[in-house]
Structure formats: structure tokens, C-alpha cells
C-alpha positions in Angstrom: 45.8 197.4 121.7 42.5 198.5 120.1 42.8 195.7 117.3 43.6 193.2 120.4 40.6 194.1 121.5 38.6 193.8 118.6 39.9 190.6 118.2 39.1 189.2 121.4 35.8 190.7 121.8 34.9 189.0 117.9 36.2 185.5 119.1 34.1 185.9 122.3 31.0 186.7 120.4 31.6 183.8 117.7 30.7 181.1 121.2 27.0 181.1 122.2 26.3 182.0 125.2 25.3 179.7 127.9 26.0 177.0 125.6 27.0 173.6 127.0 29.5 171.1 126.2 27.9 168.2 124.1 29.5 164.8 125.0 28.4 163.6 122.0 29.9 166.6 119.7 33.2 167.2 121.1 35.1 170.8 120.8 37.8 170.1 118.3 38.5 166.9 117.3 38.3 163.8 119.2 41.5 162.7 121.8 42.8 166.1 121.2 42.0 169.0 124.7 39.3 170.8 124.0 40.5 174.3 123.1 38.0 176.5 125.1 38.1 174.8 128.6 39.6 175.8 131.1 41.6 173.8 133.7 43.0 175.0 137.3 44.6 173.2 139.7 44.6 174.2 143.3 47.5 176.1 143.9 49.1 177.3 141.3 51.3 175.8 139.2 52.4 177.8 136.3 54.3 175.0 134.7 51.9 172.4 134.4 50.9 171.0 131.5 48.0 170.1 130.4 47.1 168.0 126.6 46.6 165.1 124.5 50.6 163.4 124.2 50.0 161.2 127.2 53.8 160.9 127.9 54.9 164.5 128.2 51.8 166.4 130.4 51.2 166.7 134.0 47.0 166.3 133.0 45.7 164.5 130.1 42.3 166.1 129.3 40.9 164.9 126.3 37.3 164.8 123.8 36.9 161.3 124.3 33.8 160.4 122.6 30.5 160.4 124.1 32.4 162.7 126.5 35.9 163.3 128.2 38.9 161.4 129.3 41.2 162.9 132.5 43.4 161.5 134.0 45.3 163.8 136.6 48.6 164.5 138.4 47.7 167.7 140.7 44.0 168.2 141.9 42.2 170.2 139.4 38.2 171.9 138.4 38.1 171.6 134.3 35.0 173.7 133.1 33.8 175.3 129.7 33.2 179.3 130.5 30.1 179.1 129.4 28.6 176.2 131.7 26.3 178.2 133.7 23.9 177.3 135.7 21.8 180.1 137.0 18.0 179.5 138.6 16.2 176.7 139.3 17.9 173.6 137.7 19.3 169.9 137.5 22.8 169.3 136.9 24.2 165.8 136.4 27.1 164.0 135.4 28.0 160.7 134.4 31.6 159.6 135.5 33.2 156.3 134.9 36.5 155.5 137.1 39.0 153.4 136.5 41.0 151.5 139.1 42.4 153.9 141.6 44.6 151.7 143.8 44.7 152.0 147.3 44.2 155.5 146.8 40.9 157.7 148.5 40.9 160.4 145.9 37.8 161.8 145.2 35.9 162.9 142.0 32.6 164.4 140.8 31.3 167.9 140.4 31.5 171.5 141.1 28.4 174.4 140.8 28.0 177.6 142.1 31.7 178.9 141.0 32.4 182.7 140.7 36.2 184.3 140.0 37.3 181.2 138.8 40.4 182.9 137.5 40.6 185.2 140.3 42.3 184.8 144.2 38.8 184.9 145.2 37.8 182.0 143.7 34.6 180.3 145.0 32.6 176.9 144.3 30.7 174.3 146.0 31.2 170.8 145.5 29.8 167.3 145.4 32.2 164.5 145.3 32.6 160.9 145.6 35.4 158.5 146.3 36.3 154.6 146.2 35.5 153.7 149.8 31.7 154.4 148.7 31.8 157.8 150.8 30.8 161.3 149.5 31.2 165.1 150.0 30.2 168.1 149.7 32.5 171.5 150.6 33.0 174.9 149.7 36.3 176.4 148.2 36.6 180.2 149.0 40.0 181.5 147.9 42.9 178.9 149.3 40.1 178.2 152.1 38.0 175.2 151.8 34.7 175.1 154.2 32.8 172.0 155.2 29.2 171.5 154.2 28.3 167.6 154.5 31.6 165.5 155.8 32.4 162.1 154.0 29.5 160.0 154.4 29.0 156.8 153.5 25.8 156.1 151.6 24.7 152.0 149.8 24.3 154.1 146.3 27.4 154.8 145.5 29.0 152.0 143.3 32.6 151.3 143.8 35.8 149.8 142.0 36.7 146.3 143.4 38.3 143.3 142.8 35.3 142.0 140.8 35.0 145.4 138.1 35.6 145.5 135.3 37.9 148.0 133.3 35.5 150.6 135.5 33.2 151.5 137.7 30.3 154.2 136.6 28.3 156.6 139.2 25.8 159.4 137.8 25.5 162.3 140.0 23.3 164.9 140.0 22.5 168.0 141.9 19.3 169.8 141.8 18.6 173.3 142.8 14.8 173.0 143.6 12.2 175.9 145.2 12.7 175.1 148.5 16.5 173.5 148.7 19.2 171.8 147.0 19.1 167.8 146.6 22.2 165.6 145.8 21.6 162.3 144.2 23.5 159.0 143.3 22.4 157.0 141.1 19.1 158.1 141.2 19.3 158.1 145.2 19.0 160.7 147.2 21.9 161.2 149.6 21.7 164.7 151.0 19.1 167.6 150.7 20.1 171.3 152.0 18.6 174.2 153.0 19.6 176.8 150.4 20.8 178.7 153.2 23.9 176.1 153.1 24.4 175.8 149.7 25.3 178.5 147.1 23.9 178.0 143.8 24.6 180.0 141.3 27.5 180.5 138.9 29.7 178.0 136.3 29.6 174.4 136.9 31.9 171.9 135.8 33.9 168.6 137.1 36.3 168.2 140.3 39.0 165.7 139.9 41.2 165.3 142.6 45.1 164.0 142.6 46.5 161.2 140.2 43.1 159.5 139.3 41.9 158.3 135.7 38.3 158.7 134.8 35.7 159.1 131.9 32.9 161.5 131.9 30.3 160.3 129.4 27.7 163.1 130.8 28.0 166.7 131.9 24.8 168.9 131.9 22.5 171.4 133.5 18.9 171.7 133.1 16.6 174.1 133.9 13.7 173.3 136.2 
């Protein structure tokens, strides 16, 4: 047990801390999962898989350079322990999605998360979907809470009959003195009281059910 330890504590140690994902550097080699993040679907679902043989998993998570390539069966959060974002900061990601159907799925980001591997997991969220609507919500254990109900807003861009192989949105939230702003495309859609909002904790990317997207940017700031 005491050599287990040991071990575990060294490989800890070997990752900086605090240190982000680089979309341009990926974790491993490229189209294979990056080793050190971690992916969890809603409920749980102990025999999911999740790799880089497209055919024979339930997520394909990839290094996908500049960035990462999912493309989900169950709703999952896919985050690198490390990604914290603690004070006063900016965090933005660029996602690109790829035809969706008729389906309302949504996508983007998650901040603020603490027991992430616990039954009292909590995170706040920012997401988008294809009907040019977005969202932001609270996960506390198998609870989800209601923050700013889908909304429609001109900024968001959205797959159609005249895209391309995708359609790209950059979202970024920012954690300023006074409150927390959401942005689209360098538009503001929301600003919140910090009395709404938590803000602290690991931040990573929300994908929801059977939806295929590239994130070419994932990244927080300090202010």
C-alpha cells in the first residue's frame, strides 16, 4: 500500500500544477484520448467507453490538432484536473460543430466545478445550441438548477443549410470585480450578479447527447 502510494503521489507531482491544456501541444500523441482527462457522463455509466477506435466506443474524445475532437453518445463534462480557474479571470473556448440534424443538443462550457468525482458534484454552465439559443444552469449532485433559461440572442452562429462542414462559436465567460459576463462572439449576452453565479473551481467543456464537435480553444486567464 505504502509503495502505491508513493507511486501515485510521484506521478501527481511529475504534472504542473494549474497547468492548462495547450491545443496546440496535445497530451499524448495526436487522434489518440488524452491520458490525463477526465470524462463523466451524467449518470453513471460504468460501462461506457470512452477512446480513439471510432467504431468500438460510446465517446470518441480525441487530441485533434490545434485542439480536440468529441463526438458523444451519453451527455458528458471532459476536463483536465488541473484546469482551474480561481480569482478574477477570462475563460474562453472556441468550438466548431458539425451538423447536428434536427437535433437541439447543446454544447459549450463548464466553470466553477467542485467534487467532480464525488455524488456532490457541482458546476455551472454556459451552453449553446443550433436553434441560436443559449444557457446557463447549475448542476448540484443529480439536481440541475436554472440560472438564465434558453434565450435567444443574433450572436450566436448556427449550422444551416448553407454551412459548410461546420459552424464555429467562441464563448467566453469572464469573472470580473463586480460580476460575471458571458460573451459570444465577442457579444455580450448575459452579465450576473456574482451572487448568481459560482465561480470558482475546474473548468472544462459540456457536451451534451450524440453531437460531433471540434474545440480548437480551451483557456482561462487571469484578470
Amino acid at each position: 500500500m505504502r509503495r502505491l502510494l508513493t507511486l501515485f503521489m510521484s506521478a501527481l507531482f511529475a504534472l504542473p500544477l494549474y497547468a492548462q491544456p495547450d491545443p496546440q501541444n496535445p497530451e499524448g500523441n495526436n487522434m489518440t484520448t488524452p491520458p490525463t482527462w477526465v470524462v463523466r457522463t451524467d449518470r453513471a455509466m460504468p460501462d461506457v467507453k470512452v477512446g480513439a477506435v471510432k467504431d468500438s466506443v460510446d465517446i470518441w474524445f480525441v487530441n485533434m490538432t490545434p485542439g480536440w475532437h468529441i463526438t458523444t453518445g451519453p451527455a458528458a463534462i471532459f476536463y483536465h484536473p488541473y484546469s482551474i480557474a480561481d480569482g478574477l479571470y477570462r475563460i474562453e473556448a472556441t468550438i466548431h460543430l458539425f451538423d447536428p440534424g434536427e437535433r437541439r443538443e447543446a454544447y459549450g462550457v463548464f466553470f466553477a466545478g467542485r467534487d467532480l468525482d464525488t455524488d456532490d458534484i457541482t458546476y455551472d454552465y454556459f451552453l449553446l445550441r443550433n436553434s441560436g439559443e443559449f444557457l446557463i444552469k447549475r448542476r448540484v449532485g443529480a439536481e440541475t438548477v436554472i440560472i438564465n433559461d434558453w434565450t435567444a440572442h443574433d450572436a450566436i452562429a448556427t449550422y444551416g443549410a448553407d454551412s459548410e462542414s461546420s459552424v464555429e462559436n467562441k464563448l467566453a465567460v469572464v469573472n470580473g470585480p463586480q460580476d460575471v459576463i458571458f460573451w459570444v462572439n465577442d457579444q455580450q449576452v448575459a452579465r450576473l450578479p456574482h451572487s448568481e453565479v459560482n465561480t470558482q473551481g475546474t473548468y472544462g467543456l459540456r457536451i451534451n447527447h450524440a453531437l460531433n464537435v471540434h474545440v480548437s480553444n480551451l483557456k482561462a486567464d487571469p484578470m
